[in-house]
N, C-alpha and C positions, 0 to 999 in steps of 0.2 A: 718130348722128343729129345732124346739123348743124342748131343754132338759130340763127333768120335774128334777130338783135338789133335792135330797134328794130322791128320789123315789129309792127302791133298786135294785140293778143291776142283781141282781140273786137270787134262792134260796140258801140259808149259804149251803156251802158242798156239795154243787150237781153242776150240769150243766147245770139247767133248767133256762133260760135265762128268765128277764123281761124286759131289755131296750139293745138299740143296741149303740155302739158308735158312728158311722158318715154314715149321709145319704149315701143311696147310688147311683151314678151317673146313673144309668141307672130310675130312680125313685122309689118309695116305693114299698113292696112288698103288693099287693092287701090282706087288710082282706076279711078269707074267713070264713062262717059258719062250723066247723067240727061235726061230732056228737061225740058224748061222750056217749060212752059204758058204763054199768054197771062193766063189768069184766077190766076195765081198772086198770093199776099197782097203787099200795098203793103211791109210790114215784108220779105219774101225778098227783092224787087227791092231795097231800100234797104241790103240785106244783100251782094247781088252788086256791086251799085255801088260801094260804100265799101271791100271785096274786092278788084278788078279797079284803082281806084285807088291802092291800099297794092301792088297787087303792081307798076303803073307807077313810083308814087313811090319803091320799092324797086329795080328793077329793071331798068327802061325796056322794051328790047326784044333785053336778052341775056337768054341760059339762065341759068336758076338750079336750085339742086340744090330737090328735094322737101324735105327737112329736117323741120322741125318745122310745115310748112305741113297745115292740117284737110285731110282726105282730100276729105268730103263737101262741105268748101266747094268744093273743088276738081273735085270730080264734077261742080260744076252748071255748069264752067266750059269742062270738058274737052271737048276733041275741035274747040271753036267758038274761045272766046277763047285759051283755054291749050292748049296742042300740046305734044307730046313733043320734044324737039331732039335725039334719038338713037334712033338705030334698030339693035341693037334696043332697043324700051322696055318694062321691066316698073314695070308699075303698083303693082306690092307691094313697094317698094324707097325704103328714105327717100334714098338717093342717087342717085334717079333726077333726070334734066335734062327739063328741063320748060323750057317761053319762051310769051311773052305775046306773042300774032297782036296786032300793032297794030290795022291795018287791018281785022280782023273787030270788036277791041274797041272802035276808033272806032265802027264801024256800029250797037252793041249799047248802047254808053254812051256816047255823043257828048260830055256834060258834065264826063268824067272827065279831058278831055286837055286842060283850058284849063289845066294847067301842065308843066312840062318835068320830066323825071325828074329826083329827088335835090332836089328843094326843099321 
């Protein structure tokens, strides 16, 4: 399982997890598509937000392996913001390639993009 270094481990102050420490033996936990309600808590939104910018300021808009990236943060993200960049893709796989839909994430978090990857 490849850990993305320097990617943050959490949201500051909360317990909303972004990366896991050590695979887990029984294998990865499958991403899954969640849906995302309008009436969901002020703390998830600020959770996705801060999320979907670490994986811009990471990443930009190349593939990146699954790695040590949270499954579940990634559930909330999948299938809209975050896309699979290989076909075929299994979701139960920490070396699975994954890529960040700019243009869906501009539309979802507008405020995430007033800077340029890698700064």
């Amino acid at each position: 399982m490849l850990k993305h270094r320097g990617f943050p481990g959490r949201l500051a102050s909360t317990d909303f997890q972004f990366t896991i420490r050590r695979a887990n033996p029984k294998g990865a936990t499958p991403i899954i598509r969640r849906e995302r309600f309008a009436d969901r808590r002020p703390a998830d939104r600020r959770a996705d937000t801060a999320f979907v910018r670490a994986l811009w300021e990471h990443f930009g808009d190349q593939p990146f392996e699954r790695g040590n990236l949270d499954a579940g943060r990634l559930s909330w993200l999948f299938g809209r913001e975050v896309k699979p960049a290989e076909d075929p893709f299994d979701p139960a796989d920490y070396g699975a390639l994954l890529v960040l839909d700019v243009d869906a994430a501009r539309a979802s978090f507008p405020d995430v993009f007033d800077v340029e990857p890698g700064q």
